[in-house]
TILO-176855 format. One line per field, with one value per residue (C-alpha): residue number from 1; residue in one letter; x, y, z. Coordinates in Angstrom, 3 decimals. Example, Ala and Ser with C-alpha at 12.3 -4.5 7.8 and 13.67 -1.06 7.14 Angstrom:
num = [1,2]
residuo = [A,S]
px = [12.300,13.670]
py = [-4.500,-1.060]
pz = [7.800,7.140]
***
This chain:
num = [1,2,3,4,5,6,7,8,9,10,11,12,13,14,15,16,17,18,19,20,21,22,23,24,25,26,27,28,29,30,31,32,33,34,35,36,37,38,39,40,41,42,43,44,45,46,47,48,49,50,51,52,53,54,55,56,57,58,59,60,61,62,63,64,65,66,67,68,69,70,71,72,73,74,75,76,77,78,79,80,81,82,83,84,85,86,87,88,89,90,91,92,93,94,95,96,97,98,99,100,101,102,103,104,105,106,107,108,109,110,111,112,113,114,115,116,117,118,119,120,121,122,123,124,125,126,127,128,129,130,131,132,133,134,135,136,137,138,139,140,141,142,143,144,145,146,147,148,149,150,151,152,153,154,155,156,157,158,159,160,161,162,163,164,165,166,167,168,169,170,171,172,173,174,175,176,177,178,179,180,181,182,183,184,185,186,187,188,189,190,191,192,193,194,195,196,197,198,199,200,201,202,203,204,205,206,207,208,209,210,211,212,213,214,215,216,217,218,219,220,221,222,223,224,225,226,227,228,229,230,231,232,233,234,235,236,237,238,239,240,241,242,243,244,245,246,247,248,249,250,251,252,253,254,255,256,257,258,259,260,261,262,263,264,265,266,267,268,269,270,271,272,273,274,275,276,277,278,279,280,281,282,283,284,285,286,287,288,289,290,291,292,293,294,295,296,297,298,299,300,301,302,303,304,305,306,307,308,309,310,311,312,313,314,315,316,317,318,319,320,321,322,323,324,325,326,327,328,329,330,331,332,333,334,335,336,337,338,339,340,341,342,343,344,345,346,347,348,349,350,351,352,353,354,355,356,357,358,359,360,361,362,363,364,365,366,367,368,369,370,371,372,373,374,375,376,377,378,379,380,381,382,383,384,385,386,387,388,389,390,391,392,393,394,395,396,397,398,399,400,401,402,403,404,405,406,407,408,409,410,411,412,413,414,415,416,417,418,419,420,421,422,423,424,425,426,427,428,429,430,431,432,433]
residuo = [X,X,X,X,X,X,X,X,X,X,X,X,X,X,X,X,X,X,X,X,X,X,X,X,X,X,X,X,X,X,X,X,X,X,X,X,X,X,X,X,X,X,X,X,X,X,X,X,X,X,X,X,X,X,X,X,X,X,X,X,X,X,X,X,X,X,X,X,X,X,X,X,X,X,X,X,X,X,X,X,X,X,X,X,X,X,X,X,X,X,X,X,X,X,X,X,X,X,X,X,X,X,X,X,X,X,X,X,X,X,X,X,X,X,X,X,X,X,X,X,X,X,X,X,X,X,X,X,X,X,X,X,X,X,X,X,X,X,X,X,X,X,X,X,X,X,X,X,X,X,X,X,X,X,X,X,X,X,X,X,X,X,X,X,X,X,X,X,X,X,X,X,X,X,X,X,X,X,X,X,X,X,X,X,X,X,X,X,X,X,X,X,X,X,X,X,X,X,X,X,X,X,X,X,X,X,X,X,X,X,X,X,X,X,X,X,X,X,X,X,X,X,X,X,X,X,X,X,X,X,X,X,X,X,X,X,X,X,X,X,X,X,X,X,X,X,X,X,X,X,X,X,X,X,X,X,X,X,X,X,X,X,X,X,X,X,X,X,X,X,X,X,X,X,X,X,X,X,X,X,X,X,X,X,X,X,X,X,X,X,X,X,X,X,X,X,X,X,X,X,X,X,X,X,X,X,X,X,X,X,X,X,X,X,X,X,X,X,X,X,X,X,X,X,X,X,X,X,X,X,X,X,X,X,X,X,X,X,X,X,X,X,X,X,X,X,X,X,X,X,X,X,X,X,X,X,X,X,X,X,X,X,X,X,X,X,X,X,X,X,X,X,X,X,X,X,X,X,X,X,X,X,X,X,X,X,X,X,X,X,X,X,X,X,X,X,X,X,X,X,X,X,X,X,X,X,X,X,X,X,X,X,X,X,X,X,X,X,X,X,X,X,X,X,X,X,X,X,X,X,X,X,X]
px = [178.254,179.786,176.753,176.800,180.580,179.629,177.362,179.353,182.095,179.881,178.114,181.325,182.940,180.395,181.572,185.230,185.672,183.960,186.389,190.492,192.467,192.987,190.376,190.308,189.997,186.762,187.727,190.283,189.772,187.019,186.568,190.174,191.551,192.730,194.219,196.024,196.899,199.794,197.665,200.752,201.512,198.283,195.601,197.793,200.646,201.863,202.265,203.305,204.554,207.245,208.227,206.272,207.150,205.206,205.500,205.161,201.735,200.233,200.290,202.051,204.246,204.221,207.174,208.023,207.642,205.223,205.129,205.108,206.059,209.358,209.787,209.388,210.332,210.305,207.202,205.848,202.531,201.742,198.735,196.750,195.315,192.042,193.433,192.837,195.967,197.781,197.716,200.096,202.754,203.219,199.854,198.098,200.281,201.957,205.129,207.141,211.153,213.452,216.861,217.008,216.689,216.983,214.742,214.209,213.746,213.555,213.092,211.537,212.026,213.057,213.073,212.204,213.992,212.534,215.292,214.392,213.955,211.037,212.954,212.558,215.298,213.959,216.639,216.413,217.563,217.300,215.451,218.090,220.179,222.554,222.953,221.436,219.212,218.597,216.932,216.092,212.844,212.019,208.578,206.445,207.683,210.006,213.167,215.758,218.264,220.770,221.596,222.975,222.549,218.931,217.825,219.208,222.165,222.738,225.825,227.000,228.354,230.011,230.242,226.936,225.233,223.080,219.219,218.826,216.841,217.302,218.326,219.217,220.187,222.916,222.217,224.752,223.040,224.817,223.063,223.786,221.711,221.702,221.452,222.884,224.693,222.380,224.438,223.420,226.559,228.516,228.037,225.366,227.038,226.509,226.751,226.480,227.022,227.150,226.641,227.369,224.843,225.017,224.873,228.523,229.937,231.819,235.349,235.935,233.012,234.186,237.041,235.650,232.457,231.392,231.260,231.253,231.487,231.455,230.741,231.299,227.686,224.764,223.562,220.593,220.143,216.236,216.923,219.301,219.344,222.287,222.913,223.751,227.059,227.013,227.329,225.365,223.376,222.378,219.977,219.633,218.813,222.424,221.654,224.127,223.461,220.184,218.620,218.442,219.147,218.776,221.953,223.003,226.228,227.493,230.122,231.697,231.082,233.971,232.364,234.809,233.244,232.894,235.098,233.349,229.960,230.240,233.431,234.139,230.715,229.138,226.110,224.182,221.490,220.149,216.342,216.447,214.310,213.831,214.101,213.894,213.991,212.166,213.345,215.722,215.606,217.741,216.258,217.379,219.670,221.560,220.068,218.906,215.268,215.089,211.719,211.272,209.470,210.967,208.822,205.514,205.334,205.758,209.292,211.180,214.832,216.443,220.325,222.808,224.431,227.452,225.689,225.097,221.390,218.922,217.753,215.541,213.429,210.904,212.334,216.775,216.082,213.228,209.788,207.077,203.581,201.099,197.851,196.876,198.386,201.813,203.324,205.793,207.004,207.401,208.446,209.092,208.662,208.638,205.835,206.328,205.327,208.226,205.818,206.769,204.770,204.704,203.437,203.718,200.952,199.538,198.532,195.273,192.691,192.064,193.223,196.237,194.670,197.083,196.084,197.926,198.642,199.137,200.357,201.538,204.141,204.849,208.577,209.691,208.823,204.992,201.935,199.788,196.869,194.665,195.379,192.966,191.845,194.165,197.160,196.622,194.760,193.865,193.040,191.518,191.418,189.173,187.685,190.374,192.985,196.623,197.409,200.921,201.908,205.791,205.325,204.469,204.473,202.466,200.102,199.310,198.291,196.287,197.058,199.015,199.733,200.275,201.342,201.632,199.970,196.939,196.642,193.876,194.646,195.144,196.784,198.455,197.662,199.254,197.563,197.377,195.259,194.812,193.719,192.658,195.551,194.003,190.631,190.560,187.479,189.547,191.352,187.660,186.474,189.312,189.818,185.731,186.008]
py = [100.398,97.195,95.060,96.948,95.905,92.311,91.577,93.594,91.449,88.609,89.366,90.124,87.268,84.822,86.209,86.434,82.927,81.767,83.310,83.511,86.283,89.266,91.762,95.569,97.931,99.482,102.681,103.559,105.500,103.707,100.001,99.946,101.076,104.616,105.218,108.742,110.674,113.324,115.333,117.016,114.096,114.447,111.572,108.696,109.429,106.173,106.525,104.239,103.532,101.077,102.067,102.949,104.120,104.827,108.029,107.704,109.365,106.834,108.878,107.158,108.037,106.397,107.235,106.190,107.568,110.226,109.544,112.790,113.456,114.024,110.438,109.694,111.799,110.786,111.596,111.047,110.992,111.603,110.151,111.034,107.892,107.601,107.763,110.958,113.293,115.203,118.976,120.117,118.214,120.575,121.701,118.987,115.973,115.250,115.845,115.487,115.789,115.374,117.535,115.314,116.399,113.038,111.022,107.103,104.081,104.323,107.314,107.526,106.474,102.942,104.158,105.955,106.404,108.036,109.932,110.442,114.155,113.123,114.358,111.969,110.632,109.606,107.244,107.193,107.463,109.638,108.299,106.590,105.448,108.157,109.223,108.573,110.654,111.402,114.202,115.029,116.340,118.557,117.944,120.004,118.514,121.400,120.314,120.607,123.611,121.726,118.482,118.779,121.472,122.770,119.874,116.950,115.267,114.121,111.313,109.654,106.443,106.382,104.258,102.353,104.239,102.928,102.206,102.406,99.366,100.162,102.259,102.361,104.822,104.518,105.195,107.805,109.631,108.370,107.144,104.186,103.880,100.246,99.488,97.678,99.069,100.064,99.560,97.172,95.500,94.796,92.750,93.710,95.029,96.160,99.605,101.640,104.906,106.506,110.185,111.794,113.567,116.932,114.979,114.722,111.427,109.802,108.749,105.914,103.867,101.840,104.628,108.098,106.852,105.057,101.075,98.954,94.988,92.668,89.036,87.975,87.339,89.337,90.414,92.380,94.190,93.981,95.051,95.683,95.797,96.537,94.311,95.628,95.434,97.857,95.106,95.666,92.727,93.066,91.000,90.207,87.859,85.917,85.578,82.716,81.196,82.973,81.228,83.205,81.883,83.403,85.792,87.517,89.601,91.006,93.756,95.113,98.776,99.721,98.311,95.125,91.932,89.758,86.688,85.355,85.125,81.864,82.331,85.332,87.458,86.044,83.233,82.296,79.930,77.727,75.387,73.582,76.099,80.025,81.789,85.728,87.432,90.364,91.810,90.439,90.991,90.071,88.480,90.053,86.740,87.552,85.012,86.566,85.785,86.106,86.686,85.986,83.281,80.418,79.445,80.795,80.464,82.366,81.243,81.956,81.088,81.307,81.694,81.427,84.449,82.844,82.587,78.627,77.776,77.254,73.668,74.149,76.251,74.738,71.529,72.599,76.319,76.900,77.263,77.663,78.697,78.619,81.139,79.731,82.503,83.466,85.512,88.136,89.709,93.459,93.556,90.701,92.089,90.272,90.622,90.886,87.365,86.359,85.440,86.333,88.468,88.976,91.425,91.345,90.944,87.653,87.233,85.194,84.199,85.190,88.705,89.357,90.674,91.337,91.751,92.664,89.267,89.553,86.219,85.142,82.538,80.494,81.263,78.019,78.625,76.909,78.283,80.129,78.957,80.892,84.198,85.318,82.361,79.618,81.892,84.349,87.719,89.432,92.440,93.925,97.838,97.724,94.568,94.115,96.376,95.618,95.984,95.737,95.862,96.736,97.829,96.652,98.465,97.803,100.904,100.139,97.247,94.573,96.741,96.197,98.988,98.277,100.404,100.253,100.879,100.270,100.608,100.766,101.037,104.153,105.765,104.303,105.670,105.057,102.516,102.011,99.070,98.841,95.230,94.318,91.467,89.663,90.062,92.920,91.577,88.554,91.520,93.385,90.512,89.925,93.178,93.113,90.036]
pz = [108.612,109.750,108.212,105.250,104.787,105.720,103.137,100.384,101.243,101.249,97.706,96.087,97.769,95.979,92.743,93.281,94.366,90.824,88.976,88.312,89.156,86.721,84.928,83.647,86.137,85.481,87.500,84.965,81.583,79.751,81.415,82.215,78.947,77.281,73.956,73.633,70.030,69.224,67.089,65.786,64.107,61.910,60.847,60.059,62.660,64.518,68.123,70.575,74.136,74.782,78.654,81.504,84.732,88.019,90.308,94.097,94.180,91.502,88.863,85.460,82.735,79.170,76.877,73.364,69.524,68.482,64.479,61.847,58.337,59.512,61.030,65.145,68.184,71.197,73.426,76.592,78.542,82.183,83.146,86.575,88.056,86.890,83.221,82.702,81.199,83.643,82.145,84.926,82.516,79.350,79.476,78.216,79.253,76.404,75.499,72.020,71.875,69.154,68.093,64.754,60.727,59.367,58.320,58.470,60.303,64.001,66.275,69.240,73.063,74.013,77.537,80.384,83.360,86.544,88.817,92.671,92.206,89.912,86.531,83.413,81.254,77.589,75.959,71.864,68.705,65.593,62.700,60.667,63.468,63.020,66.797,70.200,71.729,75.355,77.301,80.687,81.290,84.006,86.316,84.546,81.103,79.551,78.902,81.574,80.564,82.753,80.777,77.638,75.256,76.270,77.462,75.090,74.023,70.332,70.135,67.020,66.258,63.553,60.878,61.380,63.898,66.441,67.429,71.171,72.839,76.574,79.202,83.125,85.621,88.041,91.541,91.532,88.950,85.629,83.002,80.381,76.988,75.096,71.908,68.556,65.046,62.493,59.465,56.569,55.830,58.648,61.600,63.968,67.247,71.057,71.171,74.765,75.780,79.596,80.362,83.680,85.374,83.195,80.195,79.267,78.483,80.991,80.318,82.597,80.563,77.191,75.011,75.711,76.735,73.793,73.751,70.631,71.203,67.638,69.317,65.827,64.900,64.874,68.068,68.069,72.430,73.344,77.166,80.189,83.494,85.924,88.844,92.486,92.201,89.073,86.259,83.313,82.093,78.357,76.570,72.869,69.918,68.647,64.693,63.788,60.443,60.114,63.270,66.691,70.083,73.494,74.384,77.334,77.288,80.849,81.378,84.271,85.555,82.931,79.820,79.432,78.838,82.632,82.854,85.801,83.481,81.238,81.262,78.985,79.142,76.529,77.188,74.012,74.662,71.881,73.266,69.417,68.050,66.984,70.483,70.523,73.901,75.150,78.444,81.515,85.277,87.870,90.668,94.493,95.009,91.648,89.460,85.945,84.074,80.405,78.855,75.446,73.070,71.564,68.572,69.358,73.075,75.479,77.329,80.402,80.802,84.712,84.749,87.961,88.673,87.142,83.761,84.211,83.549,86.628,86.596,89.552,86.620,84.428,82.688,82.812,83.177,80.551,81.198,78.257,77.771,74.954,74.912,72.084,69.617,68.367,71.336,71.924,75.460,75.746,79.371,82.449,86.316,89.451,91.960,95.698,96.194,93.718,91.053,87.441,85.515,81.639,79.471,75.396,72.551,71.255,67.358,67.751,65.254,61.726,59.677,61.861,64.827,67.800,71.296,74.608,76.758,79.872,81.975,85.215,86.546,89.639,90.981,89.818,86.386,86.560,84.653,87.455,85.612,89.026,86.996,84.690,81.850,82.677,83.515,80.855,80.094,76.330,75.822,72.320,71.705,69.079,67.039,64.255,65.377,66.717,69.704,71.009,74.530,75.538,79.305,82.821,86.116,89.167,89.448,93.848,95.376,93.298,90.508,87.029,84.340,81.112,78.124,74.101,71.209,69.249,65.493,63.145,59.418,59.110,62.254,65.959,69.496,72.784,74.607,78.307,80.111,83.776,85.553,89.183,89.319,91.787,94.233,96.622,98.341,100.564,101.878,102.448,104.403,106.221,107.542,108.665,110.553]
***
């Protein structure tokens, strides 16, 4: 057995060392990928994932809008870790929740939030903006009879209602769901909500649980994260004058604006050109990376925990990449060697055709150009279709999930894609010596 090992490390070695990290994982789904339908939502339903989250024993869960007639709920699919749907979740692993009659733009889950007794917490809205939406999901995937009324929680915000963009979960159990006013005609605002464990709104949060901040200019909430000393970090596009700039709002664990970030909460940051972000982390010393694109690049910004840009990042904080296409970034994690890791879609080549785009960064804000084709990976579904990526996990060791959608023409599925991040077989050989 030990020969045998030796020269399987040594064969695969060869090849390994010829090429850059990253490629599909050919032990999940179908060569690493696997599209899912509602078919409750009939031939030309659009469905699409826009969270992901991991559970301890591998398996994965993909939330976000199952489309109908009726509009979007929010849905969810548990996936066992070859790809395959997990039927012990609702019987065929897929799940579709909604308590809403109207109908409209939006709908569906922005996010999914994993508690440590395994329940799931889907974070929405109701077409039209008119309330938020969340519900707790027990294990199995029926709705849990002890949050809310049967399960969910409907909360209006009146007078220009809200679309939800993000949610977190407290460690003690409370839950806070992000978003932005969805009226025409008035300023775009931050709007939050947090719910105690049982669902009810909590009272010490914003005026009865409800928080609406006007910065005075449109500010449109793509993400948030809360910091280890229970601040809430909130990032969004600033629309002054029809532009948009980077923007990062923080508030403290009562929903008021932080004086000791920039000064009075508020950091808008403005590179000379049309920046939009995508998703925020904050790093285990405090300091905060913003994911977005500025132009068509991809583009990192590093702040200081005090809200002062990191100038020991990139060129005075930002760092920028160009695949080649006009990219987006769905979601920004950091690896366990304090790399950066992006995930969004790239628009590349001729007719429109979007791809996932999956690329990887030094910690000081450098291209890893060792990962995949000169630091980035694309993925196509299906020749000619779209494919949009808004979620990253890390699915074990060497391994990176991704979830979205992919949409023909006619009809949108979820989309998950699975990649070897980097080679397995240095570990092999190591290990045999």
């Amino acid at each position: 057995m030990r020969r045998v090992l030796i020269l399987l490390a040594i064969a695969l070695g060869a090849s390994a060392g010829a090429s850059a990290d990253g490629m599909l994982d050919p032990s999940f789904g179908n060569g690493g990928l696997v599209t899912t339908d509602f078919p409750e939502g009939g031939p030309f339903s659009g469905d699409g994932a826009s969270s992901l989250v991991m559970l301890s024993d591998g398996r994965a869960v993909a939330a976000g809008a199952m489309g109908d007639v009726d509009g979007h709920a929010m849905a969810a699919v548990r996936y066992l870790t070859s790809g395959d749907l997990d039927t012990t979740f609702s019987g065929d692993g897929r799940v579709a929740v909604s308590d809403c009659s109207t109908i409209g733009a939006g709908g569906g889950a922005s996010a999914a939030l994993l508690q440590p007794d395994g329940r799931l917490v889907l974070v929405g809205e109701c077409p039209g903006g008119l309330f938020l939406l969340v519900a707790r999901l027990n294990m199995d995937g029926s709705l849990d009879p002890s949050f809310g009324t049967n399960g969910q929680v409907m909360t209006p915000f009146p007078p220009d209602g809200v679309f939800a963009a993000a949610g977190v979960l407290q460690p003690d159990g409370r839950i806070v769901a992000v978003g932005y006013s969805a009226g025409c005609c008035t300023t775009i605002a931050l709007k939050a909500a947090r719910y105690n464990p049982d669902g009810s709104l909590d009272p010490s949060f914003g005026t009865a649980g409800l928080l609406t901040l006007d910065l005075g200019q449109d500010f449109l909430v793509v993400d948030a994260v809360l910091q280890a000393d229970g601040k809430l970090v909130i990032a969004g596009w600033y629309e002054p004058s029809g532009s948009s700039d980077f923007g990062l709002v923080r508030v403290l664990p009562n929903g008021a604006l932080d004086p000791s970030f920039d000064g009075d909460g508020v950091v808008i940051s403005d590179f000379g050109a049309a920046e939009e972000p995508g998703s925020v982390i904050v790093l285990g010393d405090g300091r905060i990376v913003l994911g977005g694109r500025r132009l068509s690049d991809l583009a990192l910004v590093r702040y200081l925990p005090n809200g002062s840009l990191d100038g020991t990042f990139g060129t005075g904080g930002l760092a920028t990449a160009n695949s080649g296409g006009n990219e987006t970034v769905g979601e920004l994690i950091v690896l366990p060697n304090g790399k950066l890791l992006v995930a969004g879609s790239t628009l590349t080549g001729t007719g429109g055709a979007v791809d996932f785009l999956l690329s990887r960064f030094d910690a000081d804000g450098a291209l890893d150009t060792s990962f995949g084709s000169s630091g980035f990976l694309k993925t196509d579904f299906n020749a000619g279709s779209s494919d949009a990526c808004g979620a990253v996990a890390l699915a074990g060791p060497d391994l990176v999930l991704t979830a979205g959608s992919t949409f023909s023409p006619s009809f949108g599925d979820f989309a998950l894609a699975r990649y070897i991040a980097s080679t397995p077989v240095d570990l092999l050989s190591f290990q045999v010596e």
